[in-house]
N, C-alpha and C positions, 0 to 999 in steps of 0.2 A: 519540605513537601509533606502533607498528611494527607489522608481520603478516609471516607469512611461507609459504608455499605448499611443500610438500613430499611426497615417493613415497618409501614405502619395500616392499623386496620382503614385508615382515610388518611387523604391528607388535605388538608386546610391553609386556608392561606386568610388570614385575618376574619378568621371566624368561619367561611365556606369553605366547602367540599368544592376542589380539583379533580378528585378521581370519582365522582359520581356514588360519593358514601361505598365505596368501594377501596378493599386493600391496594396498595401501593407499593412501590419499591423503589428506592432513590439511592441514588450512588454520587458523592462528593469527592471534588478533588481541590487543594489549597494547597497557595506558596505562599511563606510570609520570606520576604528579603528586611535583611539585617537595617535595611535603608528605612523602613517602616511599609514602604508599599505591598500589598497584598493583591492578588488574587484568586477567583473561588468559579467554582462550576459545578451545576448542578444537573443531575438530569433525573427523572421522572419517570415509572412507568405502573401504569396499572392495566385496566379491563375496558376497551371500547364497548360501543353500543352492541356490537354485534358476540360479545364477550372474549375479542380476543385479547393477547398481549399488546400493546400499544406506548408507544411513547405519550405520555401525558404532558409534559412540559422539559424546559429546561429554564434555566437562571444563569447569568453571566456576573460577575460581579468584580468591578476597577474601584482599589483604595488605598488612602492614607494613615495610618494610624501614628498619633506620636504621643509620646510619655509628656505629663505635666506634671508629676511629681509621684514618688512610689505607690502610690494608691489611687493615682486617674490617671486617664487618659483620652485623647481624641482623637475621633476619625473622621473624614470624609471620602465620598467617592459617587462613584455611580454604578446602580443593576440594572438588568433587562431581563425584564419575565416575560416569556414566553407561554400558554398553553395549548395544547392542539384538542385536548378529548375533554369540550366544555361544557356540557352538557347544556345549561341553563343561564349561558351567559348571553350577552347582547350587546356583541362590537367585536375589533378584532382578535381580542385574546390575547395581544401583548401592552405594555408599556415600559417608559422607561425611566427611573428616579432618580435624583441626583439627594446625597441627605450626607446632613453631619449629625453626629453623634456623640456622646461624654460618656463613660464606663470609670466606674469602680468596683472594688472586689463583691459586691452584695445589691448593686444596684444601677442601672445602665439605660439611657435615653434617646432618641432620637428623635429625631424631624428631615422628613420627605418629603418632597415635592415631584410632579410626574405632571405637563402641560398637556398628556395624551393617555388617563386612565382610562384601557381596556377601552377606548372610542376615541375619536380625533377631534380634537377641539375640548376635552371633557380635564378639565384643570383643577388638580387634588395639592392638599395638604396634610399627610397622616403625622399625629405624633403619638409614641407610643411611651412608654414606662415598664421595664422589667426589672423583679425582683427575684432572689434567690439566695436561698441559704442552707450550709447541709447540721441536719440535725445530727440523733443518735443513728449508730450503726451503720454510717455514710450513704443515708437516707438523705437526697437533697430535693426541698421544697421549692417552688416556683410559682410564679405568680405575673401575667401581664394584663395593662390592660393599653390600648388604642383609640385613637377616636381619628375621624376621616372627614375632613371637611370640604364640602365643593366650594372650590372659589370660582368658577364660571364652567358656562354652556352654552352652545348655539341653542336658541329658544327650541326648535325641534327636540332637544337631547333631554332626559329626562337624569336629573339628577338630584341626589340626595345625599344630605351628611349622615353618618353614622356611627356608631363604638362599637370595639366586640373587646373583650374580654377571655382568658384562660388562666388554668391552675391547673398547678401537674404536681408530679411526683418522680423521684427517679434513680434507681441506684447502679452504683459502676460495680463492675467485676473485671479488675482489670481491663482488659481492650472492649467488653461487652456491658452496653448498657442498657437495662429494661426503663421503660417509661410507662409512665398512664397519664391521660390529662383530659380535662373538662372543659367546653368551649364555645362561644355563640357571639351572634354579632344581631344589636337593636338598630333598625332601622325600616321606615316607611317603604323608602323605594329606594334603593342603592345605585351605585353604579356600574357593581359587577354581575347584580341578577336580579331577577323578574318580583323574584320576593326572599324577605331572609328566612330562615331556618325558622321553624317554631318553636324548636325546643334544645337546651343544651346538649349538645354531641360527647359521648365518651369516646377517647380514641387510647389504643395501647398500641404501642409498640417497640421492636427492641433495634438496636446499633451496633455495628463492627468496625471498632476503627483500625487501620494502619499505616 
């Protein structure tokens, strides 16, 4: 069992703002069993319209990981994202991914699939690429980037592929870790809102794990 309590000044989810470019506060809870299966939960909370405290979302997440040899490994499973406080989005606010994934010590991949992104009938394939390495002074650098492709839509639904991209920064102190990171996602018309971001987001913030 681990969890870990954390603020950030936004939070993002493949390039958008969740919390309405508004701070956040997110709280984790993880079981890995000896077997390889795992599970994770997420919950969410920042500032509704009206500025109050609010649940912003939560995450569910069912998986497998197994060893391919000391330095990879694989997983699969399936999440469900939920969000309630969406500001600018357009459809229900949840969907649900099934993805497998390859990780090694410096570098880790996956691919998503979701038959019902944030709308019904709106049928995605994200695959993304993260990198990371710790330099001097246990200074660890990061780097992703994603790309989101529509594979179908009822002609009414408006859909479009997209990439977003991040770079962060980030050091541990014992159980407490500060972050900063840079972020934005290119696309015409998306699927999760009306228009993207215009400009790269900074976002900082720190984590308590226990």
């Amino acid at each position: 069992m681990a969890g870990a309590l954390s603020l950030q000044s936004d939070y993002r989810v493949r390039g958008y703002s969740m919390s309405h470019s508004r701070p956040a506060a997110a709280l984790s809870l993880s079981y890995d069993h000896a077997s390889g299966a795992y599970l994770n939960g997420l919950a969410i909370i920042s500032r509704d319209g009206d500025d109050d405290p609010a649940l912003t979302g939560v995450i569910e997440n069912l998986g497998y990981a197994r060893r391919l040899s000391s330095r990879a490994s694989i997983d699969l499973g399936l999440v469900h994202s939920e969000y309630f406080q969406r500001y600018g989005t357009v459809g229900t606010g949840r969907y649900t991914e099934a993805y497998v994934g390859l990780a090694t010590p410096h570098l880790s991949s996956r691919l998503s699939y979701s038959p019902d992104y944030f709308r019904h009938g709106v049928s995605t394939l994200y695959g993304e690429v993260n990198v990371g390495w710790e330099t001097v002074a246990q200074i660890r650098l990061d780097a992703h980037v994603g790309y989101l492709d529509c594979l179908d839509a009822p002609p009414w639904r408006r859909c479009s592929s997209q990439y977003d991209w991040r770079v962060g920064v980030s050091r541990q102190f014992e159980r407490l870790d500060l972050n900063a990171s840079l972020s934005n996602v290119e696309s015409k018309a998306s699927p999760l809102y009306r228009r993207p971001d215009r400009a790269p987001t900074f976002v900082v913030g720190a984590s308590w794990a226990f």
